[in-house]
C-alpha positions, 0 to 999 in steps of 0.5 A, spaced: 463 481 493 470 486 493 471 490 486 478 493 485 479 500 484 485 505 482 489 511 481 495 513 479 500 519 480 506 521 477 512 522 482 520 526 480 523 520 481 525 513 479 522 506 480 527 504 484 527 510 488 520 509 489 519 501 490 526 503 495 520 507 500 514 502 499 518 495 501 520 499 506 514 497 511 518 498 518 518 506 516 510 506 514 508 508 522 514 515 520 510 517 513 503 514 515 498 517 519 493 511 520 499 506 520 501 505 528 505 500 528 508 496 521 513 490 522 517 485 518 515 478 520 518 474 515 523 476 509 525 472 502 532 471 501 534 478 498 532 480 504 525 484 501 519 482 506 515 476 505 510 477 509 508 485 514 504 486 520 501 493 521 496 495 526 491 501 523 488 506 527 484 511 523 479 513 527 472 510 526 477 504 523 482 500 526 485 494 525 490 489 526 492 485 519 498 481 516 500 483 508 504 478 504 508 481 498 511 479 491 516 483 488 517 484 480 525 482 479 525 489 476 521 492 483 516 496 478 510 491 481 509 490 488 503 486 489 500 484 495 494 479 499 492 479 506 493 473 510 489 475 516 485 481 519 480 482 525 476 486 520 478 484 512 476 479 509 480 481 502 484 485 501 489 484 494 493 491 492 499 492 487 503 498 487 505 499 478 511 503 477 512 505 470 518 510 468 517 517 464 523 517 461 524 525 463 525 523 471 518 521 473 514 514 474 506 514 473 505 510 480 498 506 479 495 504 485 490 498 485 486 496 491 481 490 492 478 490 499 472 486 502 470 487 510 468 483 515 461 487 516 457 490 511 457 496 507 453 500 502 456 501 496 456 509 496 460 509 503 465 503 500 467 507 495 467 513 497 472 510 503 476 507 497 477 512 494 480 517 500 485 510 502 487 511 495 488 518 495 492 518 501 497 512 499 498 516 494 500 522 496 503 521 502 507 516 497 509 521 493 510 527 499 515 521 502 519 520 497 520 527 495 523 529 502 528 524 501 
């Protein structure tokens, strides 16, 4: 059974500027160390992704998956679910964008992953919890550079 972690950080800038860095899947492979390859497979209307692949290298871990988004109408909720995976079989996340009304914005990351393979909840969450503080800072750290 999959259980949903998360975390948040405060970043210096806006909810658009930040939801501008996360929608941008092809640039991921440029700012994330795991994420060798990332490509749009299909788009919405407006031209945000509907569906991504990434090939993910982290080591012991690597895998080949393909996410589905959703999109707030306002960009502070960026939300996903896996549609396929040679080593996930669940993943679900979201990326909430809450403006400080001082320049910054409290980004929480939310995580639901469930593998193929078995693993004790001790490693589980400690894996969890290092996917997540790297996503985060990594974000904060791209967006800062812009």
């Amino acid at each position: 059974m999959a259980d949903s972690s998360q975390q948040s950080i405060t970043i210096p800038a806006s909810p658009q500027t930040i939801s501008a860095v996360i929608a941008d899947f092809a640039s991921y492979p440029q700012w994330v160390d795991a994420v060798k390859e990332a490509e749009v497979v299909s788009e919405y209307e407006d031209g945000y992704a509907h569906q991504a692949r990434f090939v993910l290298d982290a080591g012991v871990v690597k895998d080949e998956y393909t996410l589905e988004y959703a999109y707030a109408e306002d960009l502070t909720r960026v939300e996903w679910t896996l549609v396929r995976s040679t080593m996930m079989k669940l993943q679900n996340g979201s990326y909430d964008l809450v403006d400080n009304g001082d320049g910054t914005t409290t980004v929480t990351y939310t995580l639901e992953i469930e593998l193929n393979v078995p693993m004790l909840g001790m490693f589980k969450r400690k894996a969890e919890k290092k996917i997540m503080d790297t996503a985060l800072k990594d974000l904060k750290k791209r967006v800062e550079s812009l």
